[in-house]
C-alpha positions in Angstrom: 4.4 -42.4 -20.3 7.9 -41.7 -21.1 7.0 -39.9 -24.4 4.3 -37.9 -22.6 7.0 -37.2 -19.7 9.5 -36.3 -23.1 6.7 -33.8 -24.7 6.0 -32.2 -21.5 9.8 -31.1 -21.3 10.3 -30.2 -24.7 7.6 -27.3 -24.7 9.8 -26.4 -21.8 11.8 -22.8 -22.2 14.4 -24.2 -19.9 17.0 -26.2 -21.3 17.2 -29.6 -19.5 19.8 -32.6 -19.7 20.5 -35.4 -18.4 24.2 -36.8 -17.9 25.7 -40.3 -16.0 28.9 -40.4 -14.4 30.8 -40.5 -17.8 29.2 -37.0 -18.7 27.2 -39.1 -21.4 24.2 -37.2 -22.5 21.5 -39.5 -21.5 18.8 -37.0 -22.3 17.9 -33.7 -23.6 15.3 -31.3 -24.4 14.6 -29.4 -27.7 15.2 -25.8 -25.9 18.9 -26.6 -26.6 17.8 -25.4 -30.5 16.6 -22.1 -29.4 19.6 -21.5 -26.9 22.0 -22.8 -29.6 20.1 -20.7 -32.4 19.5 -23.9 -34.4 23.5 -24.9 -34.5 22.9 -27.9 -32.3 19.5 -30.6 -33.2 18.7 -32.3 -29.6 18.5 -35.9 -31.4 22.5 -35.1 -32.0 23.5 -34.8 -28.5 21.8 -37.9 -27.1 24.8 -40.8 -26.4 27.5 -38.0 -26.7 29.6 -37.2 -24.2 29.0 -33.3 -22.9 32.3 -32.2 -23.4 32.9 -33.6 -26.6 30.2 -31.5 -28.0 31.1 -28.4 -25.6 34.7 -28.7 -25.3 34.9 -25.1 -23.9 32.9 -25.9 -20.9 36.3 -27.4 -19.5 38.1 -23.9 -19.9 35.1 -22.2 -17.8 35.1 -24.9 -15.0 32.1 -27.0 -15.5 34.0 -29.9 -15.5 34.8 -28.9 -11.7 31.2 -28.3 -10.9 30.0 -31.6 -12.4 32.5 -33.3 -10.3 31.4 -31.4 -6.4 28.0 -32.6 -7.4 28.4 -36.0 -7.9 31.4 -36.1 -5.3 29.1 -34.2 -2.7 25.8 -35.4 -3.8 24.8 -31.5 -3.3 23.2 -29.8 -6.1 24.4 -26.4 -7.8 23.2 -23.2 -8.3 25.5 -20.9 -10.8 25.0 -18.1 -13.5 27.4 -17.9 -16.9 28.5 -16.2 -19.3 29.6 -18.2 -22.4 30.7 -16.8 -25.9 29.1 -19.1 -28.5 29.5 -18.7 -32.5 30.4 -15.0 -31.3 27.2 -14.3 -29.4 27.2 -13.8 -25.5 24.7 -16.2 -23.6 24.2 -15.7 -20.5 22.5 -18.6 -18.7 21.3 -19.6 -14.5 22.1 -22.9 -14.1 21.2 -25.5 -11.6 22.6 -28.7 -11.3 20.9 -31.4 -9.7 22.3 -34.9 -8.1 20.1 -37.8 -8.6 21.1 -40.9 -6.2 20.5 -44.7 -6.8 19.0 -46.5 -3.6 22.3 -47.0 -1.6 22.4 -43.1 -1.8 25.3 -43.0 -5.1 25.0 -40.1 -7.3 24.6 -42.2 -10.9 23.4 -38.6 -12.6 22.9 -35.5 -12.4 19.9 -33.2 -14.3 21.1 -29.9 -15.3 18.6 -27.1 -15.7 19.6 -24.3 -17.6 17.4 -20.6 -17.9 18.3 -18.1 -20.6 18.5 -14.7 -19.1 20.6 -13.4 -21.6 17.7 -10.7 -22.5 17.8 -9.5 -18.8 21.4 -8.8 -18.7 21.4 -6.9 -21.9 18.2 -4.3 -20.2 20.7 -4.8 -17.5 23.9 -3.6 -18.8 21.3 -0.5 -20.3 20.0 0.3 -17.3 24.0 0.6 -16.2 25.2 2.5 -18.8 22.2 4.6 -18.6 23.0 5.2 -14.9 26.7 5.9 -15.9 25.9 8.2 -18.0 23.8 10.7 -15.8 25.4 9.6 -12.9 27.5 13.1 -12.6 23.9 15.1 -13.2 21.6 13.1 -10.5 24.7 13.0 -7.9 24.3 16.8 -8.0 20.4 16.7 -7.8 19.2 17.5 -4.2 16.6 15.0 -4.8 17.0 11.2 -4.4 17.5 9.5 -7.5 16.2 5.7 -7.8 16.4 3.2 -10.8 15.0 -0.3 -10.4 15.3 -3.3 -12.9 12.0 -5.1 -14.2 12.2 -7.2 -10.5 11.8 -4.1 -8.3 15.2 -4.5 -7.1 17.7 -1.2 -7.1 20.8 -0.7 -9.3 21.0 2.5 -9.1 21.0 5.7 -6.5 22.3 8.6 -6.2 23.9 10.2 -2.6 20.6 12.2 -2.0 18.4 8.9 -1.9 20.5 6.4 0.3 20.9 9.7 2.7 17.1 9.9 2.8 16.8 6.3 3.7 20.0 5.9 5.8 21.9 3.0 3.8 25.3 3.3 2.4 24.7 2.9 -2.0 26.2 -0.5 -1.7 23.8 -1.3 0.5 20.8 -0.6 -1.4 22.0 -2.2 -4.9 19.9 -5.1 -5.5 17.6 -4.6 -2.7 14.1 -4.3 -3.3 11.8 -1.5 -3.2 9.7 -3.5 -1.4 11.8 -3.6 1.3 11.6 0.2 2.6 8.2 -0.4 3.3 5.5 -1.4 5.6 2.6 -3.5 4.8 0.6 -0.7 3.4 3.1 0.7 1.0 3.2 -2.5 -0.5 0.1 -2.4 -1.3 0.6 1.4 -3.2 3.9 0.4 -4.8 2.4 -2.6 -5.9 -0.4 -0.4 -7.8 2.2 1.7 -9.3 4.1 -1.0 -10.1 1.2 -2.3 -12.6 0.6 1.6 -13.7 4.7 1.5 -14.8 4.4 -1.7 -16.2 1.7 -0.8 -18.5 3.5 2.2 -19.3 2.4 4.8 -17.0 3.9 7.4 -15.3 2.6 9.1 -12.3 3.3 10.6 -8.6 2.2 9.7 -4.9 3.2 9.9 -1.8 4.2 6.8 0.4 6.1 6.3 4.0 9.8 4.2 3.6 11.6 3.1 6.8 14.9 4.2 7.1 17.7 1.8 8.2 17.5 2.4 12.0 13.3 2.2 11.5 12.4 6.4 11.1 9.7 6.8 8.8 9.8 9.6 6.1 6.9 10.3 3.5 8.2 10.7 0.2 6.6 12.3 -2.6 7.6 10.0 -5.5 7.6 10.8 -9.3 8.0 7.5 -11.1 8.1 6.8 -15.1 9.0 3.2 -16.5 12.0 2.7 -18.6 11.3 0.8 -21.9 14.0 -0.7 -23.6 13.8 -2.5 -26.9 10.2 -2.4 -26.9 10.3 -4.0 -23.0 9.5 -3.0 -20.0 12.7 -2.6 -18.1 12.3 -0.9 -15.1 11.6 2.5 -13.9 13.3 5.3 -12.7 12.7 8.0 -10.0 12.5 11.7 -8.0 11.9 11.2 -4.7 11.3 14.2 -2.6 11.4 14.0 1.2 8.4 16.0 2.0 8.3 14.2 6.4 8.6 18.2 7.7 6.3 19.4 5.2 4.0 16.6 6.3 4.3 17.7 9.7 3.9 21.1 9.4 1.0 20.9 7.0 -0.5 18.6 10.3 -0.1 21.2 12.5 -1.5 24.1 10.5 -4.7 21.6 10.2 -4.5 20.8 14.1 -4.1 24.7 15.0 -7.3 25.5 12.3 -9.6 23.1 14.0 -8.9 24.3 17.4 -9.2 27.9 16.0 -12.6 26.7 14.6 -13.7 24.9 17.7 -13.2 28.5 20.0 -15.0 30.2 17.1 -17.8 27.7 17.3 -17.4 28.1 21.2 -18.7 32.0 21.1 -22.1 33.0 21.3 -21.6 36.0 19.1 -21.6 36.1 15.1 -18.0 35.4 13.4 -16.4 35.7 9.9 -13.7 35.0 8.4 -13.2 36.6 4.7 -10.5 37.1 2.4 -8.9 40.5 3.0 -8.0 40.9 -0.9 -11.1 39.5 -2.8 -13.8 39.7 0.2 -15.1 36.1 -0.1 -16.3 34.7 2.4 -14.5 31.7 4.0 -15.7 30.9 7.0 -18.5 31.5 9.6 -19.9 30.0 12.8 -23.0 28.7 13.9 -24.2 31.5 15.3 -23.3 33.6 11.9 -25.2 30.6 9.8 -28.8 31.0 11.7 -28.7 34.4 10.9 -27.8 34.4 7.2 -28.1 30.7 6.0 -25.7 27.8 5.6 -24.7 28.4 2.1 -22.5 32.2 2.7 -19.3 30.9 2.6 -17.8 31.9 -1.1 -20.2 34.8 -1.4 -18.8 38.4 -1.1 -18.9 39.9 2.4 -20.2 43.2 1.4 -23.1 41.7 -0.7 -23.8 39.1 1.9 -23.7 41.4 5.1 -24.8 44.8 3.5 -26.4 44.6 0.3 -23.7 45.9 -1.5 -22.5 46.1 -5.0 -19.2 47.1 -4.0 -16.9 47.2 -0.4 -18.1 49.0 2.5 -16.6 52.5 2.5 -15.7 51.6 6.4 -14.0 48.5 5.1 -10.6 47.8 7.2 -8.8 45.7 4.6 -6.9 48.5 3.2 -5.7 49.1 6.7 -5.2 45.5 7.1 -2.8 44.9 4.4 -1.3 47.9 4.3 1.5 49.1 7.4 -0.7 47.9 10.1 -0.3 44.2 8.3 -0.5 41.3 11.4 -2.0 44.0 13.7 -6.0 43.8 15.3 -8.2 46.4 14.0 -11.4 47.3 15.1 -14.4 48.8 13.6 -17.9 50.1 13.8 -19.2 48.4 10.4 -23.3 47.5 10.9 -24.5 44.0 9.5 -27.9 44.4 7.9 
């Protein structure tokens, strides 16, 4: 069982080990290879003391860590940066007490993740952001870059005014949060179209900080870095008054259409510059058939190859533009 317990942990990416109260390596799994690029063999460690075989870990504080958790009995939570044989490794660790039955911390189990690869796209993504920083703060648009977690570290004024957050604010929220339930459901969609490498634009409500919703029209393309998917960056547009004026055009039209429907007599509605027909009534469609609309008035109404010579467009469009006009044209 113990061998099985041993395998299981070795095919672990996570580097684990186990230390008593005299920092005496008790255990440890082969990830310490890969972490250690092949300068450390796991079978060496095991009986060693931990500092004897890390002897910097005492200039970075570890020492003082080990000793709150088996002081406390509380386990630890940290992330580190550690130059090793003149490569940086950055590591999440978590260090966790284990008590013997009069509640003693005899060990603790240290569990260590290798994110060195996410602060490299990390420190990219920064210097990236640097770098056009003084060209998007200028943009009227809101800028947005988020790390492969959905989570913001970068914007530019334009965006956190749209939203109503200070910057600081916003760095290392989530996307996610700005939402309700159903624009989770779209970003999550775009989310797998940028993670697959896609670009593309829609439109989705955020909440600002005091709860306003504004629709944003969002162009999004994924930032690849060394071959990865790293994140994605994008032009938000705050299109909420368009939204609302494009609402009440459509609200105005249909109550247009409903009078027009309303009157017993025929009614048209053509394009003054190319004669097409764009709309008639009920009343219109008994007497010439439902399928008019997109046909040319003139052929339509009065068999013509060519507009009435008592057409009023001319006037129309010309200084009496916005005015009625009447005429005595006759509908075959």
């Amino acid at each position: 069982m113990v061998e099985l317990h041993e395998s299981i942990l070795d095919n672990l990416d996570e580097v684990i080990h186990l230390v008593n109260r005299d920092m005496k390596i008790l255990f440890v799994n082969k990830a310490i290879e890969k972490l250690s690029k092949g300068k450390i063999k796991k079978d060496e460690m095991v009986g060693k003391n931990l500092y004897d075989i890390f002897p910097f870990l005492k200039d970075t504080g570890v020492d003082k860590e080990y000793e709150r958790v088996f002081s406390t009995g509380e386990p630890l939570k940290t992330e580190e940066r550690t130059e090793y044989h003149g490569s940086k490794i950055y590591t999440v660790t978590s260090k966790i007490p284990i008590k013997d039955g009069g509640g003693k911390v005899t060990q603790v189990i240290t569990i260590m993740r290798d994110i060195t690869d996410l602060k490299k796209v990390e420190e990219t993504l920064k210097e990236l952001a640097d770098e056009y920083s003084k060209i998007v703060e200028l943009a009227q648009e809101g800028i947005c870059i988020d790390d492969e977690n959905e989570k913001m570290i970068f914007v530019n004024d334009a965006f956190a005014k749209i939203v109503g957050y200070e910057k600081s604010e916003l760095y290392g929220k989530s996307i996610f949060d700005l939402v309700g339930e159903n624009g989770k459901n779209i970003l999550e969609s775009q989310t797998k179209k940028r993670r697959a490498g896609k670009s593309s634009r829609y439109e989705i409500t955020v909440y600002r900080k005091d709860g306003t919703p504004r629709v944003l029209l969002i162009s999004a393309t994924p930032l690849i870095v060394d071959g990865k998917y790293a994140g994605s960056i994008s032009v938000n547009l705050d299109i909420t008054e368009r939204k609302r004026m494009e609402e009440t055009i459509k609200l105005e039209r249909e109550q247009l259409l409903s009078i027009f429907e309303g009157i017993d007599e025929p009614v048209y509605v053509a394009d003054p510059e190319t004669y097409e027909i764009l709309y008639v009534n009920e009343v219109m469609k008994k007497s010439f058939g439902k399928d008019i609309v997109g046909k040319k008035c003139y052929e339509v109404f009065q068999k013509l190859d060519a507009p009435c010579d008592f057409c009023t467009n001319e006037k129309i469009l010309g200084k009496n533009f916005g005015n009625t006009m009447y005429g005595n044209g006759r509908i075959r």
